[in-house]
ROSEPA-172583 format. One record per residue: x, y, z of N, C-alpha, C in turn; residue in one letter. Coordinates in steps of 0.05 Angstrom, whole numbers, padded with zeros to 5 digits, always signed. Example, Ala and Ser with C-alpha at 12.3 -4.5 7.8 and 13.67 -1.06 7.14 Angstrom:
REM ROSEPA-172583
+00264-00114+00156+00246-00090+00156+00264-00066+00156a/+00257-00045+00142+00273-00021+00143+00258+00001+00157s/
END
This chain:
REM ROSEPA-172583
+00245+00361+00174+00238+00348+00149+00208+00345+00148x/+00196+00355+00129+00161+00351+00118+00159+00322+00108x/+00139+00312+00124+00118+00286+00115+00128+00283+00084x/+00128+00261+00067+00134+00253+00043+00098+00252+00035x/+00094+00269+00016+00064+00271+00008+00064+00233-00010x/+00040+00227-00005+00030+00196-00015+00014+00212-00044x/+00024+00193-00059+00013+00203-00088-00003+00171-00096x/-00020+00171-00112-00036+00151-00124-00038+00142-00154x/-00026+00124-00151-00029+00112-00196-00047+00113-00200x/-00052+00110-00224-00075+00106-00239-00088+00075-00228x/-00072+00052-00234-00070+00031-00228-00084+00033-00198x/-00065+00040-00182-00079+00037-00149-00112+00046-00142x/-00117+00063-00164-00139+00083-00155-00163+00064-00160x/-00157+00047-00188-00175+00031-00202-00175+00009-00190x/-00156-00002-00178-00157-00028-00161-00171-00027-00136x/-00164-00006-00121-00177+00008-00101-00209+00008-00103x/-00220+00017-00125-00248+00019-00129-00254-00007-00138x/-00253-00025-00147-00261-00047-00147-00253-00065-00129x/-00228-00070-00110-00226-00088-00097-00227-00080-00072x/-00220-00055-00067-00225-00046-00031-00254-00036-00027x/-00264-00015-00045-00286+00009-00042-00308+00002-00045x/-00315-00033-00052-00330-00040-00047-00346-00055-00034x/-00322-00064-00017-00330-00088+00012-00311-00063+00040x/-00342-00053+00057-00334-00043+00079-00318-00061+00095x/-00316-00083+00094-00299-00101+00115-00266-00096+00112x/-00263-00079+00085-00235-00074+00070-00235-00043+00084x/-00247-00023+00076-00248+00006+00075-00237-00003+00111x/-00252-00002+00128-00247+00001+00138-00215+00000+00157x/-00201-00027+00154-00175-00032+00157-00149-00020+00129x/-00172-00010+00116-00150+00012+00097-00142+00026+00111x/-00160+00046+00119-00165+00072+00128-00138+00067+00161x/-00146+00046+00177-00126+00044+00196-00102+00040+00190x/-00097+00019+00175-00066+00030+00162-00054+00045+00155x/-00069+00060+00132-00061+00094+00119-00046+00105+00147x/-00076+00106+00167-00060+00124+00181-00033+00121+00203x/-00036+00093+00203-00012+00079+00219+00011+00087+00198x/+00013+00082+00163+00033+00084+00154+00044+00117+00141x/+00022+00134+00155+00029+00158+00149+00037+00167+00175x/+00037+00158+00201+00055+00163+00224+00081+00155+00223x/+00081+00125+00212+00111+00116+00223+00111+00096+00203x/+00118+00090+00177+00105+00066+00161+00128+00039+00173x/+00145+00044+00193+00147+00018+00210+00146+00000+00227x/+00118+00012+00241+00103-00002+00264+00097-00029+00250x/+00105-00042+00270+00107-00074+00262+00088-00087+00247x/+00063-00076+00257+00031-00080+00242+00024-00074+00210x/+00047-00054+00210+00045-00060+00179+00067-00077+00161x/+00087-00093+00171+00097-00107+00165+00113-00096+00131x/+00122-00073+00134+00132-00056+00113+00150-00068+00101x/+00164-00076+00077+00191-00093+00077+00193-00086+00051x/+00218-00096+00032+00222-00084+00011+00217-00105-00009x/+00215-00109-00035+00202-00130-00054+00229-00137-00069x/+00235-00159-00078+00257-00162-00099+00241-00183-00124x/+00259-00184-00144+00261-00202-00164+00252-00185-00176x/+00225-00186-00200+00212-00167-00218+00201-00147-00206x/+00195-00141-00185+00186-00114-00156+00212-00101-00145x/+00241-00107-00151+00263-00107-00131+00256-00061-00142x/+00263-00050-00119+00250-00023-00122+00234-00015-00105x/+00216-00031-00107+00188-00025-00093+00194-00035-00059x/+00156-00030-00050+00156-00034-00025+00132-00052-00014x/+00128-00064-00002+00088-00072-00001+00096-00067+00030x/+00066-00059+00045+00051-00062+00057+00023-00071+00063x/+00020-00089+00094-00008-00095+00099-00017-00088+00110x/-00038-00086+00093-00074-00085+00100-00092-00103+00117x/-00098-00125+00109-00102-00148+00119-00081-00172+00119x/-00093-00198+00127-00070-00218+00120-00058-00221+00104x/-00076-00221+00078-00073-00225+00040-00069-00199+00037x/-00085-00175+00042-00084-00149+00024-00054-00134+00026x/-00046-00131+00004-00023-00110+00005-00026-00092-00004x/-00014-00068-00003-00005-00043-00019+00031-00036-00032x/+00024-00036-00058+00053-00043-00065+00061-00011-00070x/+00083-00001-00066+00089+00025-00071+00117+00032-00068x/+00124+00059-00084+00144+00061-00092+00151+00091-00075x/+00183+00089-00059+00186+00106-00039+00203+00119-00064x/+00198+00149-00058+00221+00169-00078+00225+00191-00047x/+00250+00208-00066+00262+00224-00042+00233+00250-00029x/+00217+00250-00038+00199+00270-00029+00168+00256-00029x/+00164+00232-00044+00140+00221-00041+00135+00187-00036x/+00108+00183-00027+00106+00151-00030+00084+00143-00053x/+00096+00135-00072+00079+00129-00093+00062+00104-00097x/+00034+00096-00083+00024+00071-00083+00018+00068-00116x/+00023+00045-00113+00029+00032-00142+00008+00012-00158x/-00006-00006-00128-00023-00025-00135-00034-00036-00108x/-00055-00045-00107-00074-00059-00078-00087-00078-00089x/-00082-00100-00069-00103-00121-00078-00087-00146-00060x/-00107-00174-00067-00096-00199-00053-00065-00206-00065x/-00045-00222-00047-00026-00220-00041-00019-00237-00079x/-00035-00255-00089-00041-00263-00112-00042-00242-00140x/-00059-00222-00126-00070-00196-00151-00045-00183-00152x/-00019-00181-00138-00006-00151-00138+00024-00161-00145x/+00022-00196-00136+00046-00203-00138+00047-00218-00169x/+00053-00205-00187+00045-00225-00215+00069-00232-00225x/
END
């Protein structure tokens, strides 16, 4: 079975540039996650789990304590959906 290619919203890309891409203190613990969640996205460190109520579908992962990445698993891709404080993503 081939890696599930990670695809990017519009939404994520734009949140991304304003709330990660511009504090290196963020980029950096992005970048280690990505690659933690493109090995195995259930190493405990990313605390992967599934979302319910108005999210039930989706998925978040962390970044930092607050930072998540919310995204949507399909049969051939992982679709990040939105990034930001645990406040910004959960509305």
């Amino acid at each position: 079975m081939s890696p599930r290619e990670i695809k990017l919203s519009d939404l994520f890309k734009e949140n991304y540039a304003n709330r990660i891409a511009l504090d290196p203190a963020l980029v950096k613990p992005f970048d280690k996650r990505l690659t933690l969640f493109k090995q195995d996205r259930t190493i405990p460190e990313l605390n992967d789990h599934n979302l319910d109520w108005e999210m039930q579908g989706l998925r978040a992962f962390s970044i930092t304590k607050d930072i998540r990445v919310i995204y949507e698993e399909t049969e051939d891709s992982y679709i990040f959906r939105d990034i930001g404080t645990h406040s910004q993503v959960y509305k």
